[in-house]
C-alpha positions in Angstrom: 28.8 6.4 15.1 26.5 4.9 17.6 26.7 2.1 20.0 23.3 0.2 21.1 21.9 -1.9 23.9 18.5 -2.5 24.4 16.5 1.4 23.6 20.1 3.2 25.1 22.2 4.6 22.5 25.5 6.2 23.2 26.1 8.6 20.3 29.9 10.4 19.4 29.5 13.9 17.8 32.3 15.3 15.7 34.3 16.6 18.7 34.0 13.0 20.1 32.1 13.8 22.7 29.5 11.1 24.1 26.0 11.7 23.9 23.4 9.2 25.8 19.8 8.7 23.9 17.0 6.6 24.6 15.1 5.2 21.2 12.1 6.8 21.6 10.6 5.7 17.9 12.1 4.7 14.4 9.4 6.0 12.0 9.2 5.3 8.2 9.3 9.1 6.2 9.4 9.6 2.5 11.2 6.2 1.8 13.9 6.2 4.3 14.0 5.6 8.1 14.5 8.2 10.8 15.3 7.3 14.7 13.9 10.1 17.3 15.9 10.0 20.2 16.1 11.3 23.2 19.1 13.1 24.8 19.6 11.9 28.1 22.5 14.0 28.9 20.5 17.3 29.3 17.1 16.6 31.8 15.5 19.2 32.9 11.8 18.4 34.6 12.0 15.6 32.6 12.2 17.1 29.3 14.6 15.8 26.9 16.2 17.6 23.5 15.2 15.4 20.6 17.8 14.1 18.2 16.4 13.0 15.0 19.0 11.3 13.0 18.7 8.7 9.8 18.5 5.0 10.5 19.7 2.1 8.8 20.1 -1.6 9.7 22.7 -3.9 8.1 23.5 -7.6 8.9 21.8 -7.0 12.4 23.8 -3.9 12.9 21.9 -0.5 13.5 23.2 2.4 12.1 22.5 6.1 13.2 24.0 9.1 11.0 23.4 12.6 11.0 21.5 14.1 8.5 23.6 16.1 6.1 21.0 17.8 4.0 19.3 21.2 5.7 16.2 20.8 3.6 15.8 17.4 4.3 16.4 17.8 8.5 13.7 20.7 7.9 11.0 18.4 6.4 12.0 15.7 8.9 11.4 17.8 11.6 8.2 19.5 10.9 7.0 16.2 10.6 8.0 14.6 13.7 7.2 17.8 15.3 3.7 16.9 14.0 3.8 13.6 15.6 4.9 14.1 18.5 2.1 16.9 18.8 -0.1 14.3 18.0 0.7 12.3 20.6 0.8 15.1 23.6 -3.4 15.8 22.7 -3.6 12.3 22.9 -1.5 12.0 26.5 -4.2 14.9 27.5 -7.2 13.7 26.5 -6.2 10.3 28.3 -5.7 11.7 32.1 
């Protein structure tokens, strides 16, 4: 379950506890959508865990929902691992 205002997402794990993201980037993978997120709970230096969960959006309603299959989250991963790789060589090669 996941409530939204502007990029802050306030996300409620299976023990109810509250987790606070920013949207970092919804990206388009093998025919379904995925939001990476940021957790903004746990900052150290400015590094944030990423949360990559599925996302859906219904009658103006955004929906954010774990992702139940392993092999799925794996391939997921490796690829947003990939972009987000991507986009550090890029920050570098910038400054």
């Amino acid at each position: 379950m996941a409530e939204e205002e502007n990029n802050l997402i306030e996300l409620t794990d299976e023990d109810g506890n509250v987790i606070k993201c920013a949207l970092y980037d919804i990206i388009d993978f093998e025919g379904k959508q995925y939001a990476i997120l940021a957790d903004m709970s746990h900052s150290e230096d400015d590094m944030y865990d990423t949360i990559i969960v599925t996302y859906t959006e219904e009658d103006g309603t955004s929906y954010f929902e774990t992702i139940e299959d392993d092999e799925e989250f794996d391939r997921v991963s490796e690829y947003v691992d990939k972009i987000l790789d991507e986009e550090d060589l890029e920050d570098e090669e910038d400054e």
